[in-house]
N, C-alpha and C positions, 0 to 999 in steps of 0.2 A: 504494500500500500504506500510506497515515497511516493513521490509527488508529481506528478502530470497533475496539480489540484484544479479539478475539476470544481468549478462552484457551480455548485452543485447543487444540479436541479435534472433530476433522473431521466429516464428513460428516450433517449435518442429515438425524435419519430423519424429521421432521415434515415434510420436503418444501418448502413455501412458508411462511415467517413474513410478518405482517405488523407494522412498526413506523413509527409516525407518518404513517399514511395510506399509507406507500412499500411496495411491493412486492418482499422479498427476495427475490433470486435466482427473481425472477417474468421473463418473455421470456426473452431471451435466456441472462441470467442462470440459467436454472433447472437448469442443469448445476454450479452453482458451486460446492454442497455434495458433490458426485460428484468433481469436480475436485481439489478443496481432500484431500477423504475421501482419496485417491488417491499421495497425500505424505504422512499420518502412518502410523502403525505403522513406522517406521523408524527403523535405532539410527544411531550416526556415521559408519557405513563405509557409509552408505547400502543396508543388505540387509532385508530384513522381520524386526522383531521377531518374537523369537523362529521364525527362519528353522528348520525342523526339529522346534521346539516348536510355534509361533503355526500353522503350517500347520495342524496336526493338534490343534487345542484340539477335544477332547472339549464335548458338550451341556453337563455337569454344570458342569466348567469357566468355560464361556460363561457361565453364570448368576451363577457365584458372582464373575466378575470385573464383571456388572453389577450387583450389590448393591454391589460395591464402587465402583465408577462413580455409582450412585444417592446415594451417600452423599459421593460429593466435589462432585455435581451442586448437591444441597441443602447443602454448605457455601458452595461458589460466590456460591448466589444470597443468601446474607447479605453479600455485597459492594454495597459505595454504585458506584451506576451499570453497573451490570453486567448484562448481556442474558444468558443463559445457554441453553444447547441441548444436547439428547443427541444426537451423531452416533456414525457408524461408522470404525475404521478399517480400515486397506486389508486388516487382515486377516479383516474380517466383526465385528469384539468392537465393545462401545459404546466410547466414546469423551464428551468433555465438549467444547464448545467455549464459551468466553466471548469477550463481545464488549463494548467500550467505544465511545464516541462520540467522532469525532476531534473536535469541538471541547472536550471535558475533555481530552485529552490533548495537546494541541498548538495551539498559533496556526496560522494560515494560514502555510505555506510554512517552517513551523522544525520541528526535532526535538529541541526542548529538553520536556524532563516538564512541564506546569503542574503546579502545588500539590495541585488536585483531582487527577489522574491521578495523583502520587505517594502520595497518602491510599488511592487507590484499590489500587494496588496490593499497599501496604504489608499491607489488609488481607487481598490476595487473597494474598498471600505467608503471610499469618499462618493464615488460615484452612484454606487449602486445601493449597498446595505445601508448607509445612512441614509439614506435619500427613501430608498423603497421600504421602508420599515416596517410594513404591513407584508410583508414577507417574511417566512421561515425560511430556516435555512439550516443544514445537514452536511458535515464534512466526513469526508470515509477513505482511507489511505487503504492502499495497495502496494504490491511488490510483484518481485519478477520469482523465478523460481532459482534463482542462486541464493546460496547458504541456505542452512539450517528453515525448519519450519518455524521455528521458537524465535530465534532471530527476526526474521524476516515479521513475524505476525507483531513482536516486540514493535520493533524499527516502525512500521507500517503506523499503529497506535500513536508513539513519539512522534510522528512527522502529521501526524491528523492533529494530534494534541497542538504539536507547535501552529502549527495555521492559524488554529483557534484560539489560541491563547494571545498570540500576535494579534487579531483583529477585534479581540476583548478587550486585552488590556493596554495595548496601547493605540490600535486607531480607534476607540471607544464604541464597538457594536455592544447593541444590549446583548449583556450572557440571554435573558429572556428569547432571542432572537435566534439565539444557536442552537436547536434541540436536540442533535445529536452528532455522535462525535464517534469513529468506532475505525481502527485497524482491522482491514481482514489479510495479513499476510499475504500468502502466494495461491492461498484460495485456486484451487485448478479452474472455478466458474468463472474469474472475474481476471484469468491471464491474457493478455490480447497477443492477436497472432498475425504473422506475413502471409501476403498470400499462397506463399509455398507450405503452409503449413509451419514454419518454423515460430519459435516464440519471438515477438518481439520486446525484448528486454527490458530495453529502454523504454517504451511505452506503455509498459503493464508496471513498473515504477511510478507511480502517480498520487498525489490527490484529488480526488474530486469534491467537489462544492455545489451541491444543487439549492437552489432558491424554487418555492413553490409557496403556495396557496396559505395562508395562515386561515385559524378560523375567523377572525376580525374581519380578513377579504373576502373570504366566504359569504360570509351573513353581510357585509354592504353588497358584493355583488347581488346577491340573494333580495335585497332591499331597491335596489336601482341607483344606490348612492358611489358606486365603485367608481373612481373615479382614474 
């Protein structure tokens, strides 16, 4: 789980992206955005946003919570190094995921910020999460299948932890904002692959960062007030 941080906002409806000739979430892999989609929409007690509301989001709804989505998509991508994608999450609504490159956010084998990754975020904090705060938001580190399981699932955790903790404590996101936060190591589901089949290393190295639906956007979309 290092970091390609994805902010992360699940489920890729483009299906396969291609970046730097590699093939995401192509073989094996092509479950990953289904997977991944399948963990947000979720508040801290772990039940589906807007459990009762989120079920039952009306068409009109749906719409107006993806103009709002469209609109934190396009702040996103005014971020330095930032891969951006519109997914779904588990409750059918868009969702945002961004994605960073573990080499700006990390050396090999550490989970300290580099300098770029801190710029990086600073501005995604500035642009997007302070700004869209009617957004949740869920960060999930990954790794590649080099070293150890325990390492790797370790590492994966520390490098999710540091993202969040970076865009808590010092670009000032509400903790309320963050709901979840979780390393899954080398996980076989969530390794991404070349189109030859082979692993691509460096890009199953990642964190990802999804932005979805809070229940607050729910219920004004829900009202006609979503703005």
């Amino acid at each position: 789980m290092a970091l390609a941080m994805s902010v992360l906002l699940l489920l890729p409806s483009c299906g396969t992206a291609t970046k730097n000739g590699a093939l995401i979430g192509g073989g094996s892999g092509a479950a990953v955005g289904a997977l991944v989609g399948g963990l947000i929409g979720k508040n801290t007690t772990g039940a589906l946003i807007g459990a009762g509301v989120g079920a039952a989001v009306g068409t009109g709804a749906g719409v107006l919570i993806g103009k709002k989505m469209d609109k934190a998509k396009a702040a996103a991508q005014q971020v330095s190094n930032a891969t951006v994608e519109t997914v779904k999450d588990r409750n059918g609504l868009d969702a945002v995921k961004v994605s960073f490159d573990n080499g700006i956010l990390f050396q090999t084998g550490k989970s300290n910020l580099q300098a770029g990754a801190q710029n990086s975020l600073a501005q995604f904090a500035q642009k997007v999460l302070n700004v869209y705060t009617d957004c949740d938001c869920s960060i999930y580190g990954f790794a590649s299948s080099d070293g150890s399981d325990q390492l790797n699932l370790n590492l994966s955790q520390q490098r999710a932890n540091a993202v969040s903790n970076y865009l808590k404590n010092t670009c000032g996101v509400a903790n309320s904002q963050i709901k979840y936060v979780q390393g899954f190591g080398e996980d076989p589901q969530y390794l991404i692959y070349n189109q030859d089949g082979s692993e691509n290393r460096e890009a199953s190295r990642r964190v990802e960062v999804y932005l979805y639906a809070s229940d607050a956007m729910i219920k004004d979309a829900e009202n006609g007030t979503l703005k």
